[in-house]
N, C-alpha and C positions, 0 to 999 in steps of 0.2 A: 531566322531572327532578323530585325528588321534594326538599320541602326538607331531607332528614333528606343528602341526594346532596350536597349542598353546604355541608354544614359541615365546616369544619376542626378536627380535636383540636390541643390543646395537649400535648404529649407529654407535657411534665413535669408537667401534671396531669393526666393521665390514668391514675388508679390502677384497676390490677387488684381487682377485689373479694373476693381472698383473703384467706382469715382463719386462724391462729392461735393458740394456746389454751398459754399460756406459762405454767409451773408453778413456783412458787420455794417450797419444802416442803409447807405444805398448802394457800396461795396460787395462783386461778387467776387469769388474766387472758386476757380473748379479744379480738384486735386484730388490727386487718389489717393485713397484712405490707408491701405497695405502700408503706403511710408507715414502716414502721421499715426496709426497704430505702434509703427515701429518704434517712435520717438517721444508721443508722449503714452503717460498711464489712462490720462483724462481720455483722452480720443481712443486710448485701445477698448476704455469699456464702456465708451460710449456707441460705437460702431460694431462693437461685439453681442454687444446683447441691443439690439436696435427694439424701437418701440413699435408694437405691432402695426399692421397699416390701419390708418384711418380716416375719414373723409377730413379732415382736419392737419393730415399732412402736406407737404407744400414740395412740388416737386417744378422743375425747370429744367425742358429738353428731355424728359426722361430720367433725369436724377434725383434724389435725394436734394433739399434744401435744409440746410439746419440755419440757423439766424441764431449767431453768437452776439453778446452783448458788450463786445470791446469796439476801441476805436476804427475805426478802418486802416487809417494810414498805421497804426499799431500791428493790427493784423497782416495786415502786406510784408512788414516788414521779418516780423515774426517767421512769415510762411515761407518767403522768401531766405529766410534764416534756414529755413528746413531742408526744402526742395535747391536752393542752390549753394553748396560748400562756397565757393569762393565771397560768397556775399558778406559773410560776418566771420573775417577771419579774425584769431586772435593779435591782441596787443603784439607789435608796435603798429601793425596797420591799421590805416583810420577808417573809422564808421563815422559816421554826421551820430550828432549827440542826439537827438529825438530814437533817431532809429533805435542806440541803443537801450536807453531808457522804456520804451515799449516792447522790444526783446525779453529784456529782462522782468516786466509786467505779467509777458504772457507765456515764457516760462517758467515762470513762478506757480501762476495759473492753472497751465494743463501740463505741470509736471514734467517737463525737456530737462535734466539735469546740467547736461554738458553746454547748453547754450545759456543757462540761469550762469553757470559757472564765467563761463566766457565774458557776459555781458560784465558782470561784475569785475572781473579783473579790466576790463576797459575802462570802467568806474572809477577802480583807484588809482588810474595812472594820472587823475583830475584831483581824485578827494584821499589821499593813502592815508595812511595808518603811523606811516616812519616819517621823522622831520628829516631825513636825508633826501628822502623820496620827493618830500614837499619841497626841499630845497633846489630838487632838478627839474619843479614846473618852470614854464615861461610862464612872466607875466605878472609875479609875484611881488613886486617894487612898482609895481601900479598903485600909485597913492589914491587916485578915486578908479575902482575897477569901472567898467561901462556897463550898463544893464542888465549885458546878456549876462553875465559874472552871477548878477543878481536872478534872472530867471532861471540860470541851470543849477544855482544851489537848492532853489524852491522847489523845483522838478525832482532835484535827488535827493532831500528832504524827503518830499513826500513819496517820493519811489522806495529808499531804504527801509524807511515806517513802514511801509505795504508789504514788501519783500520779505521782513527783518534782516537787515542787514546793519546796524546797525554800527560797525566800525566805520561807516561812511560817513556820518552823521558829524564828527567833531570839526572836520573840515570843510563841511558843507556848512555849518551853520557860522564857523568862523566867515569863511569866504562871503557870507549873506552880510555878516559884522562888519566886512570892510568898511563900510560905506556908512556914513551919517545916517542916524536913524530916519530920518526924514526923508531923506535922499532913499532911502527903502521904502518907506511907503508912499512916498509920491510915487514911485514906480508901479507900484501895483502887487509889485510880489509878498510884502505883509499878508493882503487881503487873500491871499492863494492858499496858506496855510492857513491849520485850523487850529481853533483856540489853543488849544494845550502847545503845539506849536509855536505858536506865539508865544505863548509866554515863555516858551523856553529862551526862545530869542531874544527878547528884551531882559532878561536874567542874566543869559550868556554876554549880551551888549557893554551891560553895564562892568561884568566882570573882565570884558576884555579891554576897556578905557582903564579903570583903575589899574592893571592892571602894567598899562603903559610906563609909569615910570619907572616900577621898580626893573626893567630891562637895563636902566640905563644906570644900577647903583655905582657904577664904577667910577664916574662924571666925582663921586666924592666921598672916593676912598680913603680910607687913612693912608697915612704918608710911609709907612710900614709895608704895604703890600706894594708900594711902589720904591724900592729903597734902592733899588741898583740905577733908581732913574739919573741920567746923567746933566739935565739942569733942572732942577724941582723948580726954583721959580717961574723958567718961562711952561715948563707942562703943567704946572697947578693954574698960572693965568690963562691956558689954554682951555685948561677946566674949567674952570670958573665960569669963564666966557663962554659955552657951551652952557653949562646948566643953567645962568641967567637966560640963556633963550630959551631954555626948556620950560620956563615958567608959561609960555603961550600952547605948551602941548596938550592942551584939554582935553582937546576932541581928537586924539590921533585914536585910530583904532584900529591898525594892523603891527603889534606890537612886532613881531616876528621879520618885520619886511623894511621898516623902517631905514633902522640904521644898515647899510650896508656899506660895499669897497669903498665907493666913491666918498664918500665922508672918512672912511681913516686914511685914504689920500688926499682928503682937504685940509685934514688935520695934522697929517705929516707937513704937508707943505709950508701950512701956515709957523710948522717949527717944532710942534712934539717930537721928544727923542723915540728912537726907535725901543728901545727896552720900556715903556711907556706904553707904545703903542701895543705891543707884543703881549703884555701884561694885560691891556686891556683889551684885547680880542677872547684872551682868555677869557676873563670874567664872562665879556659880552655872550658867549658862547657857552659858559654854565648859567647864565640867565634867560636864553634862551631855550635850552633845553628842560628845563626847569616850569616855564611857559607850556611847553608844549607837553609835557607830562602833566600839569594839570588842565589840561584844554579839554577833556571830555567832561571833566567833573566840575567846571563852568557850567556846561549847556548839562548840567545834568544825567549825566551819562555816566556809565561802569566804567574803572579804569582804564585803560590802553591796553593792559596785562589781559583781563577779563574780556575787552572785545575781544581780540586776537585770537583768545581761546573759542567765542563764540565763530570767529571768520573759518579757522580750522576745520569747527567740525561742520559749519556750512557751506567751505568749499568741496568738500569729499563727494564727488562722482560714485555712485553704484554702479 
């Protein structure tokens, strides 16, 4: 008996050496079928039961050519998702934001569970679900975001609608809200989404401006929830003098990001007592959170309870 007589294969690593030749416009890519069988369902019955030959088939060097109808840079990135482990590792390490959002496209697609999975949770370390989460973005006291803020909400917008994914949504189209309506669609990102889209946006917009003062009811509280204050006169003129400028907050529309440290340290300094202040972080923070529990059902959306429930059973790996 010969030693080659007594080895055993491994079935499930034992790929076929077939190869390939996968076209997305003027993008090729040559790969062997054995691993993208293995990974998605799409590709296993698509190369399993192949279509018979015919003069109408398109072959290059000897291969099989199939012509997918995704982007190219989309597909690279995807494939390269497959064939190379280190390339789309999970959160905390970084992938450039395209790459993921086409990831996530095209395992949606042809069915790759574990990398649909991955891509997503790289998603919401951008767009989460919890305001704690949201509170450990950078970048978030950006009072006018810059463009890009506006193009990767519209990209994951319309990625999460394609996906269903839709606990990404509330964050995504907040983050679109930052910014003066104008200031949206001079950019171009309006025109990117499509109607119904739209309109959610301009719905959510308006709900999240109105929405701006009541964050700050504490500004003119009764004198009762502040009763341990230690000079009521000068922290009620401190109020005061606060909510008179708040009369120009029209157009604020990042309720959530607004007031921050640096204001109850401008207010400290300028003289409010610390039981005052203490008091009013309170508030500030149940009007906060208060915000953000209704932040999906602004843009229209199932509540916070109900996505979560939807994220559950679409992040579950087979």
């Amino acid at each position: 008996m010969s030693d080659n007589e007594s080895l055993e294969k491994a079935e499930n690593l034992w790929f076929s050496p077939d190869v390939v030749i996968l076209r997305a416009d003027t993008r090729i890519f040559r790969v062997f079928t054995a691993i993208l069988k293995a990974q998605s369902s799409v590709f296993a019955d698509m190369f399993t039961f192949p279509q018979p030959p015919s003069a109408d088939m398109e072959s290059m060097d000897g291969f099989p050519l199939v012509r997918l109808h995704d982007k190219p840079e989309d597909l690279e990135a995807f494939l390269q998702a497959i064939f190379d482990s280190s390339f789309f590792m999970p959160p905390p390490a970084e992938i450039q934001f395209e790459h993921t959002l086409g990831i996530l496209r095209l395992s949606n697609k042809y069915d790759v569970p574990y990398l649909r999975r991955r891509a997503l949770d790289h998603l919401e370390t951008t767009f989460p679900a919890q305001l704690a989460q949201y509170d450990a973005r950078a970048g978030n006291q950006h009072p006018h975001p810059p463009d890009e803020t506006a193009t990767r909400a519209v990209a994951t917008i319309k990625a999460a609608t394609e996906v269903g994914a839709p606990w990404l949504l509330p964050v995504a189209y907040y983050d679109l809200c930052r910014r003066k309506m104008s200031s949206i669609i001079a950019s171009g990102a309006f025109d990117q989404l499509g109607e119904q889209e739209r309109n959610t946006c301009l719905v959510g917009y308006a709900a999240q401006i109105h929405s701006f003062p009541k964050m700050f009811r504490f500004l003119s509280t009764p004198n009762d929830v502040y009763a341990e204050c230690d000079d009521w006169a000068e922290c009620n003129r401190i109020r005061l003098q606060i909510t008179h400028g708040s009369e120009t907050w029209t157009d604020m529309t990042w309720p959530l990001d607004f007031w921050n440290e640096d204001i109850w340290q401008a207010i400290t300094n300028d003289g409010m007592c610390p039981r005052c202040i203490a008091d009013g972080k309170v508030l500030h923070v149940a009007a906060r959170q208060e915000f953000w529990d209704r932040l999906p059902q602004m843009f229209g959306l199932p509540r916070w309870e109900e996505l979560e429930a939807m994220r559950r059973v679409a992040l579950v790996v087979s």
